[in-house]
N, C-alpha and C positions, 0 to 999 in steps of 0.2 A: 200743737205739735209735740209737747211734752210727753205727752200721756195718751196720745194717739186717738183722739176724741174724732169721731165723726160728722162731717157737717149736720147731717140730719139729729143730732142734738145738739146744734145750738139754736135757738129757737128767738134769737134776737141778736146782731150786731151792732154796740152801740158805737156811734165815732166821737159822741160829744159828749163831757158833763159840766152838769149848771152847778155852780156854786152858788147859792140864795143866802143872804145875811138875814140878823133879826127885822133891818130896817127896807127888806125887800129887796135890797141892791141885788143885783144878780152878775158872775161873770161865764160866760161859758168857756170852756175849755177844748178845744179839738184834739183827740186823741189820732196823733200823724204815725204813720207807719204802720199801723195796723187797726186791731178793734178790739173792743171786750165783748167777747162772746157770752152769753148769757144761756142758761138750759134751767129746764123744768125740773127741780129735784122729785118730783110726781115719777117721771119717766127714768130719769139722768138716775138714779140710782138702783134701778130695776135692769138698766144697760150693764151698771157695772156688772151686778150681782151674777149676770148670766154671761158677762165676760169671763171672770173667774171661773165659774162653772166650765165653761169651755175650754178653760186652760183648767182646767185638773181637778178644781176645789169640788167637793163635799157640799152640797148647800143643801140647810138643815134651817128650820125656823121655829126661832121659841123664844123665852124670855128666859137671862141670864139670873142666876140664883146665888148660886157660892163656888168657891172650886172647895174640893176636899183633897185630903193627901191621907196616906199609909203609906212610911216608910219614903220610897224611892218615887212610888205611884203618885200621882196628881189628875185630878180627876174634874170634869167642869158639871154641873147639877145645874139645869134647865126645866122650865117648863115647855113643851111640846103643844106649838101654838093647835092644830087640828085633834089632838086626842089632849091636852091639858094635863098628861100624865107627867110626874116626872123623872130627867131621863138622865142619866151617867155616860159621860163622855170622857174613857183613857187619855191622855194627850201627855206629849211630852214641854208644851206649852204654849200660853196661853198669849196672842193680842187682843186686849179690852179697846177696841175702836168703839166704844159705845157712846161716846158723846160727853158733850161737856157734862159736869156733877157723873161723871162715870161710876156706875155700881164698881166696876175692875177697878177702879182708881182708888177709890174710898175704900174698899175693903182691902185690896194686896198693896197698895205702893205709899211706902211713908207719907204723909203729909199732901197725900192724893186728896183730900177734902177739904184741902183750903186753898182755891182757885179764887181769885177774882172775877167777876163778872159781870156783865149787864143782863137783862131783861130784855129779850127783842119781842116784837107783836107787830102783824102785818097781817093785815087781808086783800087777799087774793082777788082782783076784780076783773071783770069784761073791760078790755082794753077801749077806750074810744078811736074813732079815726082820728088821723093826726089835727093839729086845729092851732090854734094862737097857741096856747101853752101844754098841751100834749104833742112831744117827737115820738115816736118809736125808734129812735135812734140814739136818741139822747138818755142819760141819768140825771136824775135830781137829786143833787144831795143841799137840804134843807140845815141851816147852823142856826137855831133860834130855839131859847129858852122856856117858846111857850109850846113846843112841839117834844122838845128834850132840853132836860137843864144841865146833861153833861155827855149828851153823844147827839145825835142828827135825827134829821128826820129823810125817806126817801120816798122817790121814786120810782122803780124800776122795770122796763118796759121788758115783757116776755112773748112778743108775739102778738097771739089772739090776747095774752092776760097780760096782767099788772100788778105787781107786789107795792103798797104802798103801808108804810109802816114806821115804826122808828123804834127806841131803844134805849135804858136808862138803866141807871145803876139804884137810883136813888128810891129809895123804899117809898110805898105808899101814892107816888105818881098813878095819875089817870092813865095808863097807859092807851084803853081807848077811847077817851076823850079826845088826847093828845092827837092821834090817828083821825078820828072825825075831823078834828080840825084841818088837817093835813090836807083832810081831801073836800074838803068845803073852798078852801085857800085854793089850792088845785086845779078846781072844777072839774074834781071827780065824783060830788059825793052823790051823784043820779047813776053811778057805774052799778050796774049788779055786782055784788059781791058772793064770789063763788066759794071762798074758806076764808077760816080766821085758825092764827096760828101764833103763839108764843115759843119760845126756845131761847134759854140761856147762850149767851156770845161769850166765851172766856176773853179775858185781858190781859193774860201772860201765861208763857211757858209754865209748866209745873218744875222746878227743880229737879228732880226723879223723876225717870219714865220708866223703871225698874224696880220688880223687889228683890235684885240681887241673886232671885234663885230661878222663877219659872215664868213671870209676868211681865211684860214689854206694852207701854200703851201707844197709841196715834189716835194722829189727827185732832178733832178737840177734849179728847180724853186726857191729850198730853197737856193743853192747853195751845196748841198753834192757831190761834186768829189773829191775824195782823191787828195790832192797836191800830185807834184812828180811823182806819177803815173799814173792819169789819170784815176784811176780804178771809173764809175759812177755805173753798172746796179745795184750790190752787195748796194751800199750805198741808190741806188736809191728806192730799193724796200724794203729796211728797213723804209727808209723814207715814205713808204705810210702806212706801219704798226702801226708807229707812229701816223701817222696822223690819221689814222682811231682809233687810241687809244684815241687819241685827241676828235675828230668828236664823238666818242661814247658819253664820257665822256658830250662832251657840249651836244647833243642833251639828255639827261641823267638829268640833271642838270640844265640848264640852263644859267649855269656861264660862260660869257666869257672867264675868267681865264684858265680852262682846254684848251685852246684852245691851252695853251704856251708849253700846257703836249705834244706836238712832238716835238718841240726844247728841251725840259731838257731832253726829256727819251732819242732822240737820242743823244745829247754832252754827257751826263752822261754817253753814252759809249764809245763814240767812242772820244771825245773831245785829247786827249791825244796821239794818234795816228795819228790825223791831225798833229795836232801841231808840232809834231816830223818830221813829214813828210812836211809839209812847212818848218820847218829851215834845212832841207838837199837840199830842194830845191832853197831856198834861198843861198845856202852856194855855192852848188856845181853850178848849170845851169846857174852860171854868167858869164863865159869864157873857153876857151878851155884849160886852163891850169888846172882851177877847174874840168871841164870834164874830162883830162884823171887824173886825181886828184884821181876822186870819182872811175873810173874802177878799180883804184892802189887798195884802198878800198876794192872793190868786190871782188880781189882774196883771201880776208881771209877769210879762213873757217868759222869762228865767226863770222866775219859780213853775209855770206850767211846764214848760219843756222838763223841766230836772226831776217834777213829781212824776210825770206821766210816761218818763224813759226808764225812768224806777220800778215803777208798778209795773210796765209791761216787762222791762227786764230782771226785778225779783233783786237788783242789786241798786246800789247807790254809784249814780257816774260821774266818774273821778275826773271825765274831760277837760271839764272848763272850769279851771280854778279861782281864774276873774267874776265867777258869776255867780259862784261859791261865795265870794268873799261880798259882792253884793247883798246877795242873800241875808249875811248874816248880819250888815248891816241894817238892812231893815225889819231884821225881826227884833233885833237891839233895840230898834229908831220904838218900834212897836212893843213891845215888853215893857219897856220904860215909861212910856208915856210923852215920849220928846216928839211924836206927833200925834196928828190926829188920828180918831177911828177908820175915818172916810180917808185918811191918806192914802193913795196908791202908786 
């Protein structure tokens, strides 16, 4: 409802996810009041593209090169994907929505090239019918060591297909090793796989999403991926709303200043919710002890309701302060080592 997404792209509704530890424990989780919808970035961004087009935009396809300036002029230098020529585009400025390690980021905005990041890798498979351990309704999200030694491993059901994959920071990992295994463990690994696909996940905001004169980034140019989860399209297309709040504003005005108005409007909402969500990942994704650590976690009704009322509502709920204060007691009890791994 956000973003005015159409049924006919979501291409899965999930109502559950599994939490799996290193030691197989699993707890699942019901996602009550609603679903996470899920869509095919194959299609789902081909919808956007000719949204925009239908609302006004220009749509032009090429590979971004440099911007140039004379004077007053700023200018964007592309190649021209069908003629390979390249091509000069006036503008009076420029959003680098180009993704995480953004060429716009590292070349115009201070300190745009030092993101932190993981490594994601997934292939794409022929879904099976549903069976003992395949839902089409369900997500998997896998905490073990030997799948990832500092982010997860998943599942995720798209319909006819199935993204199965995971994701690490840590240099030198088998990334498709780690992945076979996934789907050997699974009892996917007779699925045809239709693609294989790697792409960087940032793991924080960039400090600047400006370079004070002509350039404004989003989405994960900016760095917006939720720690922890992974979750970017949600953050990502807040992030252009932003921007184009920004973009209005300066072309508007004049003042570079508006330009920072997409960094404050988006932290000023969401700042709180990262943060929370990096020190769980900071806390937990450090070892397999921490891993079945955090599933112990999961199986309390408090902690699922307070995570899953978060994620669908994008904020932290301040409702129940008693369950809060539980909470914190057992990641205390957990952190510390004053119980066990298996405690729940």
């Amino acid at each position: 409802s956000d973003f005015r997404i159409p049924d006919s792209q979501i291409v899965a509704k999930i109502t559950t996810a599994r939490m799996v530890s290193p030691t197989q424990r699993s707890v699942d989780i019901p996602i009550e009041n609603g679903y996470v919808g899920m869509v095919d970035r194959e299609f789902f961004d081909e919808f956007l593209r000719k949204r925009a087009a239908k609302a006004g935009a220009q749509r032009l396809t090429g590979v971004f090169q440099k911007i140039l300036r004379d004077g007053e002029k700023t200018q964007v230098q592309y190649r021209d994907r069908d003629t390979g020529a390249e091509t000069l585009l006036e503008t009076k400025l420029v959003i680098g929505a180009d993704g995480a390690r953004s060429s716009v980021a590292r070349a115009e905005v201070p300190d745009g090239e030092k993101i932190p990041y993981v490594i994601a890798y997934h292939e794409i498979i022929e879904a099976p019918k549903p069976n003992a351990t395949y839902d089409p309704m369900r997500c998997d999200v896998i905490y073990d060591g030997n799948i990832s030694p500092d982010f997860y491993g998943w599942v995720f059901p798209h319909g006819g297909s199935a993204s199965v994959g995971m994701g690490t920071g840590l240099d030198g990992f088998d990334l498709k090793d780690a992945t076979a295994k996934l789907r050997r463990a699974a009892g996917l690994e007779g699925c045809k796989t239709i693609r294989k696909e790697g792409a960087p996940i940032p793991l924080k905001p960039l400090d600047r999403w400006d370079n004070g004169r002509d350039v404004v980034l989003a989405g994960d140019a900016a760095g917006v991926v939720a720690p922890s989860s992974g979750e970017g399209i949600y953050y990502a297309m807040v992030g252009g709303q932003v921007a184009a709040t920004a973009a209005s504003a300066f072309l508007k005005t004049g003042r570079v200043r508006d330009l920072k108005l997409a960094r404050s409007l988006f932290m000023r909402e969401h700042k709180t919710v990262f943060r929370v969500l990096a020190s769980m990942q900071n806390a937990y994704y450090r070892s397999d002890d921490r891993r079945e650590r955090f599933v112990s976690l999961c199986h309390d009704v408090d902690v699922q309701k307070l995570t899953f009322e978060a994620y669908m509502n994008k904020k932290l709920v301040q409702a129940r302060p008693l369950a809060h204060v539980k909470i914190g007691l057992k990641n205390l009890a957990h952190l510390t080592g004053l119980v066990g791994a298996n405690h729940v």
